[in-house]
C-alpha positions as CSV (number, residue, x, y, z in Angstrom):
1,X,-6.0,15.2,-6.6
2,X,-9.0,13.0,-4.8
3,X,-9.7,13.4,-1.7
4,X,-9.0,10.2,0.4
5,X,-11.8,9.5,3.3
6,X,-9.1,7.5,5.5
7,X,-12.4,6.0,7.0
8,X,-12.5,3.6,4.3
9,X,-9.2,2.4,4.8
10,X,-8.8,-0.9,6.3
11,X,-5.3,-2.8,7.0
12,X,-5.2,-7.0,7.0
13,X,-3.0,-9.6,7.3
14,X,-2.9,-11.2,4.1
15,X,-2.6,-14.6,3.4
16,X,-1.3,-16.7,0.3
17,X,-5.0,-16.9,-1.0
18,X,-5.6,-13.6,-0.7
19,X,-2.4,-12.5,-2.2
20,X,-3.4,-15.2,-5.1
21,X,-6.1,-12.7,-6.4
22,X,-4.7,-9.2,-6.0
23,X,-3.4,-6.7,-8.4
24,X,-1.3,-4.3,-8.1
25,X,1.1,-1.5,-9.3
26,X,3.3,1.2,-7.3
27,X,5.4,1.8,-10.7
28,X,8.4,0.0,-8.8
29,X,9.4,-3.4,-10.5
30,X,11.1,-4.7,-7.4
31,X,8.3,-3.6,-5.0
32,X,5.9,-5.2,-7.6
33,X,7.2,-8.5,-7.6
34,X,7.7,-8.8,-3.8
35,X,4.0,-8.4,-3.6
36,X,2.8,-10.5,-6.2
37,X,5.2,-13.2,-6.3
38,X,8.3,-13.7,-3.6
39,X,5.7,-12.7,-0.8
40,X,4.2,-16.7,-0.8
41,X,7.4,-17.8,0.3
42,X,8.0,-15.1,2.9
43,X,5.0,-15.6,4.9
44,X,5.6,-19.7,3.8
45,X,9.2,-19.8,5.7
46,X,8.1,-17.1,8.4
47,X,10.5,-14.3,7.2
48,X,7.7,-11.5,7.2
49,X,3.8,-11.1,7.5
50,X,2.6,-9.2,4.6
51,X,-0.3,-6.8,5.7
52,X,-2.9,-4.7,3.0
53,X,-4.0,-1.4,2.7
54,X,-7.1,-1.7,1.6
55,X,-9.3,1.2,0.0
56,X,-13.5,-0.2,-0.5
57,X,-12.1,-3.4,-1.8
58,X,-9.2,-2.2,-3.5
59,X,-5.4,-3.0,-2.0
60,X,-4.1,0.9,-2.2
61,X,-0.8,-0.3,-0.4
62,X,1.0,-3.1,1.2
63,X,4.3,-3.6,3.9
64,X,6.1,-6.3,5.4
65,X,6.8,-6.5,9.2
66,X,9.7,-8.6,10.3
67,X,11.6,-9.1,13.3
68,X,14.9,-7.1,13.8
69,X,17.8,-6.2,15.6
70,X,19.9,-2.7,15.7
71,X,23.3,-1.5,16.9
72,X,22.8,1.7,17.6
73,X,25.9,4.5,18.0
74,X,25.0,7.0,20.2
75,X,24.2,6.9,23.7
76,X,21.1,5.1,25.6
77,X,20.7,4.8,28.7
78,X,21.2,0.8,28.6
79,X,24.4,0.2,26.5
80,X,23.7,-2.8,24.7
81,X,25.5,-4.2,21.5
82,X,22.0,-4.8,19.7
83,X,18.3,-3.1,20.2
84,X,15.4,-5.0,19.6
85,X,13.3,-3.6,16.0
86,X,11.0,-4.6,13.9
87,X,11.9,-3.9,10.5
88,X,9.4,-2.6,7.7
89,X,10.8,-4.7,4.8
90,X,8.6,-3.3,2.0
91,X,6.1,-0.6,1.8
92,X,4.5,0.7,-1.3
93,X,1.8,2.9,-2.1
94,X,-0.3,2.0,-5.8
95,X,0.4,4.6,-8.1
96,X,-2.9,5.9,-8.6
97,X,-2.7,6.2,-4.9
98,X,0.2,7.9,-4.5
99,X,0.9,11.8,-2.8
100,X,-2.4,11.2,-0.8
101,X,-0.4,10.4,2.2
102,X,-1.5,6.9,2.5
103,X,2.3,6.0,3.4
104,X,2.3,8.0,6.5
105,X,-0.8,6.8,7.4
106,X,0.7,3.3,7.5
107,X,3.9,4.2,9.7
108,X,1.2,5.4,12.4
109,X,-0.6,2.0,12.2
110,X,2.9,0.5,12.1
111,X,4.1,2.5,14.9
112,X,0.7,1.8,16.9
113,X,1.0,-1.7,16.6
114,X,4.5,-1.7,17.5
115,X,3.7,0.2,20.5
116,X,0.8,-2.4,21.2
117,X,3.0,-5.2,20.7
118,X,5.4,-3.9,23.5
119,X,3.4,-5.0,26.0
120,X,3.9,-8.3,25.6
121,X,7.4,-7.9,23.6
122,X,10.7,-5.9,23.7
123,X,10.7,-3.5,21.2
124,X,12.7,-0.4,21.2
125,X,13.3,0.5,17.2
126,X,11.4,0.2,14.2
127,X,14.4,0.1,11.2
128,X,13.8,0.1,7.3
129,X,16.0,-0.3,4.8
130,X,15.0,2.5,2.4
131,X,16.0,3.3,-0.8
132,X,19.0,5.7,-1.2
133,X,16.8,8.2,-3.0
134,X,16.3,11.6,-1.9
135,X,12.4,11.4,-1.9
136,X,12.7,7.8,-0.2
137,X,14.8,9.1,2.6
138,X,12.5,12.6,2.8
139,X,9.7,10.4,3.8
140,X,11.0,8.9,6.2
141,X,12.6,11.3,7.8
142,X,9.2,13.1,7.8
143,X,7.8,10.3,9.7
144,X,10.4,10.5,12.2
145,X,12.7,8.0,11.4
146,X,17.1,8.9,11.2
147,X,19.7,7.3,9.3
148,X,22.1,5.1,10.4
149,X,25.8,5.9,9.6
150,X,24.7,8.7,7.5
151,X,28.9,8.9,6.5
152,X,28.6,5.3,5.2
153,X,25.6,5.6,3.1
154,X,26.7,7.5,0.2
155,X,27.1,5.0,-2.7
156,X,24.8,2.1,-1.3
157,X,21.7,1.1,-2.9
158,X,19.3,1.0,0.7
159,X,20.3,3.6,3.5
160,X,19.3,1.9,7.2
161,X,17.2,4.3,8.6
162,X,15.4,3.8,12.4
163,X,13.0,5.4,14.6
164,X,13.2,5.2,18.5
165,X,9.9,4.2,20.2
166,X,10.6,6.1,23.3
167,X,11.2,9.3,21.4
168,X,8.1,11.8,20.7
């Protein structure tokens, strides 16, 4: 495996010209074709902002931030109905990238910015909708994040998962 020097990682906004002249390729069709085509009108109709991993030049990763809301089931110490989130819409590592923890490194800019952002914004919960695979949900439960309704997610194709911003 390469060794990664994380001081040559850099993470930008992207843009629709910038995401004009990328490649890329996590080995996921539907991550894939977020990136490279369906993005344009995300960031056109102000669904997400699409941000870059970028590694000397080369985009190494990419997620989507959006705003979100929560219900949460179990106790907090303000009971309301809904928690305000932002949501990680898509994250994906390139393949030749991946297992060099480049995706962890990314929920600790997320979850810096996010923390950042809350002084000027609520924001209790950062939610995902992750893939109901075993290695997808290991991941983020590594980087601190639980599943919602774990009971109801058996059969579904993305499992809700969150992480509390006023948890350590």
């Amino acid at each position: 495996m390469t060794i990664l020097d994380c001081s040559k990682l850099e993470i930008i906004k992207a843009d629709k010209e910038i995401l004009s002249s990328i490649e890329f390729d996590c080995g996921d069709e539907d991550l894939n074709e977020f990136l490279l085509e369906d993005s344009f009108s995300n960031i056109e109709n102000s669904l997400s902002k699409i941000y870059l991993c970028l590694y000397d030049g080369f985009v190494v990763a990419f997620f989507s931030l959006s705003a979100d809301s929560i219900k949460i089931n179990k106790k907090l110490e303000i009971n309301y109905p809904m928690y305000p989130a932002i949501k990680i819409g898509r994250l994906a590592v390139h393949k030749d990238f991946q297992g060099m923890h480049i995706g962890s490194i990314l929920i600790d800019w997320i979850v810096g910015f996010c923390l950042e952002l809350r002084s000027d914004v609520g924001i209790r919960f950062i939610s995902i909708d992750a893939y109901n695979q075993e290695k997808t949900k290991s991941f983020y439960t590594k980087n601190l994040f639980e599943e919602l309704q774990p009971k109801k997610n058996k059969n579904r194709r993305n499992v809700p998962m969150y992480r509390d911003l006023c948890q350590k």
